[in-house]
C-alpha positions as CSV (number, residue, x, y, z in Angstrom):
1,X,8.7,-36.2,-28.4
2,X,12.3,-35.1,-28.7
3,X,14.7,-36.1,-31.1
4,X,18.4,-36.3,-30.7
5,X,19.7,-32.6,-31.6
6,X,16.2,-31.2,-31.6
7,X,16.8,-28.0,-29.4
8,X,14.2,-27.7,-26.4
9,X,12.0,-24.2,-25.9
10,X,10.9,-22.8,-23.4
11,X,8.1,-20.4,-22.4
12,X,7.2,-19.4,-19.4
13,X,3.7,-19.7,-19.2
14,X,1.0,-18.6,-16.5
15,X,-3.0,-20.2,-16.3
16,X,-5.2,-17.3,-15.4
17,X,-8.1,-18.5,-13.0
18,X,-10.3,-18.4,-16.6
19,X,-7.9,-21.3,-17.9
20,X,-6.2,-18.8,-20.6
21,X,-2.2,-19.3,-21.0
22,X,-0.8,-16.4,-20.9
23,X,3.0,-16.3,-22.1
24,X,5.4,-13.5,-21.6
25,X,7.4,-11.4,-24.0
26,X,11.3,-11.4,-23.7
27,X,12.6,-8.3,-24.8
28,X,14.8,-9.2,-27.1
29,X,18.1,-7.0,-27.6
30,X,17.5,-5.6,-30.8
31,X,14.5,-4.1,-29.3
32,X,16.0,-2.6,-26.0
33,X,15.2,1.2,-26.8
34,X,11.0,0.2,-27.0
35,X,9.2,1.0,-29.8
36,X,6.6,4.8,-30.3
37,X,3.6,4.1,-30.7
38,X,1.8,7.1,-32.7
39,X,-1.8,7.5,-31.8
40,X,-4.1,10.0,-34.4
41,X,-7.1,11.4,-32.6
42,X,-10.4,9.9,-33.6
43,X,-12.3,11.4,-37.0
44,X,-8.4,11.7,-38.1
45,X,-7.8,10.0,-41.4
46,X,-6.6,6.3,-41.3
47,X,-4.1,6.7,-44.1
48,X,-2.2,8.6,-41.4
49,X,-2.1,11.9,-43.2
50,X,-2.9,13.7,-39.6
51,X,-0.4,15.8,-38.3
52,X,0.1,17.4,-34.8
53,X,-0.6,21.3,-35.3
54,X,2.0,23.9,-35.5
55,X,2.7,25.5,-32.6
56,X,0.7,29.2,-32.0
57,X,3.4,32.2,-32.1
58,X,3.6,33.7,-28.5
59,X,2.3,37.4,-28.3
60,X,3.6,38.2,-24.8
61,X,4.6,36.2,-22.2
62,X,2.6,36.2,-18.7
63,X,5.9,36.5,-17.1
64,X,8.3,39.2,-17.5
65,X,12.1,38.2,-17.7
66,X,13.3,36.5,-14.3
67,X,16.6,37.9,-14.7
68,X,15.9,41.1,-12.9
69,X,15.4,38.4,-9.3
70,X,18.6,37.3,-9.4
71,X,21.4,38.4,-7.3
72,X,24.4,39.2,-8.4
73,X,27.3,36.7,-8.0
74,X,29.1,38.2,-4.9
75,X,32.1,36.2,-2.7
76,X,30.1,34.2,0.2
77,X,30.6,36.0,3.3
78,X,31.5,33.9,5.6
79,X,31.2,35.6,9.6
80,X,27.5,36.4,8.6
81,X,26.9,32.3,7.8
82,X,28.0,31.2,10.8
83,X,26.6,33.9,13.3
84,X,23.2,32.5,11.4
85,X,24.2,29.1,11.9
86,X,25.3,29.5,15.8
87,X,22.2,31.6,16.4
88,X,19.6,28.6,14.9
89,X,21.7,26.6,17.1
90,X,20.8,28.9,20.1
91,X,17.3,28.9,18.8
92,X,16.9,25.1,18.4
93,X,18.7,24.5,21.9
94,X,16.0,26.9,23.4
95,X,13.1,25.2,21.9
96,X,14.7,21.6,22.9
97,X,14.9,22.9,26.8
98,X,11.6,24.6,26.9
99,X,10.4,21.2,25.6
100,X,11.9,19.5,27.9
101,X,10.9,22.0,30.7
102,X,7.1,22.1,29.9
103,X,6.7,18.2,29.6
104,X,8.2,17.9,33.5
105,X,6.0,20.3,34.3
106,X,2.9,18.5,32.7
107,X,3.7,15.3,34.4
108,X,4.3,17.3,37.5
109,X,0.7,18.4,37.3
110,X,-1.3,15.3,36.0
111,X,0.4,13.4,39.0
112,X,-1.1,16.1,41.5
113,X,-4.3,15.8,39.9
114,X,-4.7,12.1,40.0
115,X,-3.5,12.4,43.9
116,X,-6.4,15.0,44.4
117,X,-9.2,12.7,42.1
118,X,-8.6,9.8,44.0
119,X,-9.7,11.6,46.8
120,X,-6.8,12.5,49.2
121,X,-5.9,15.0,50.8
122,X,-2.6,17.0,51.5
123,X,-1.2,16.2,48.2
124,X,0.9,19.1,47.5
125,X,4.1,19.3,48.5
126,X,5.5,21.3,51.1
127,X,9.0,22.5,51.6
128,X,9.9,22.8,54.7
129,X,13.1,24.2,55.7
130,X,15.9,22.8,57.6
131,X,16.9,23.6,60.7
132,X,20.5,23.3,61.4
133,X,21.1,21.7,65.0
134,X,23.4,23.5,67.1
């Protein structure tokens, strides 16, 4: 029971389907940067005396130095970046009709072989040519 200037807590609680209560843990703002946990490996001492090893001296690395890749820092030229960028649009305007071209064609075909599975005849067409009347 409450009593007048008794300040009320609250918890935010959870039942687990095993009846535990299970409360959560605020962080609080003097503990916003977390906390680092050490962890020794096992047989280590438990008075903590373990330390991580030094580091091993590097003979030779597997890798020679990358420097000798990299290009030299030359002015961007600017007429060869745009004939490559007008000729991948040529390219990628090619491949968009072709695409285009092929999947009429495919439907062109299918719908003459359905025509000559269902069993009729005379399904291809014919182009005849006009005649002007005179």
């Amino acid at each position: 029971m409450l009593r007048r200037g008794q300040a009320v807590r609250q918890t935010n609680t959870a039942c687990s389907p095993y009846g535990a209560i299970v409360t959560s843990d605020r962080i609080t703002p003097d503990d916003q940067r977390g906390r680092v946990l050490r962890f020794r490996p096992r047989g280590a001492p438990p008075g903590g005396g373990w330390r991580w090893p030094p580091p091993k001296p590097e003979l030779g690395t597997p890798v020679d130095d990358l420097a000798k890749y990299e290009r030299a820092d030359v002015g961007d030229d600017y007429r060869h970046r745009m004939r490559m960028n007008f000729l991948t649009l040529l390219i990628a305007m090619l491949l968009i009709v072709s695409g285009v071209w092929l999947t009429g064609k495919l439907v062109e075909n299918r719908k003459l072989q359905d025509c000559f599975l269902s069993g009729r005849r005379n399904c291809a067409p014919i182009a005849v040519p006009i005649k002007p009347q005179a």
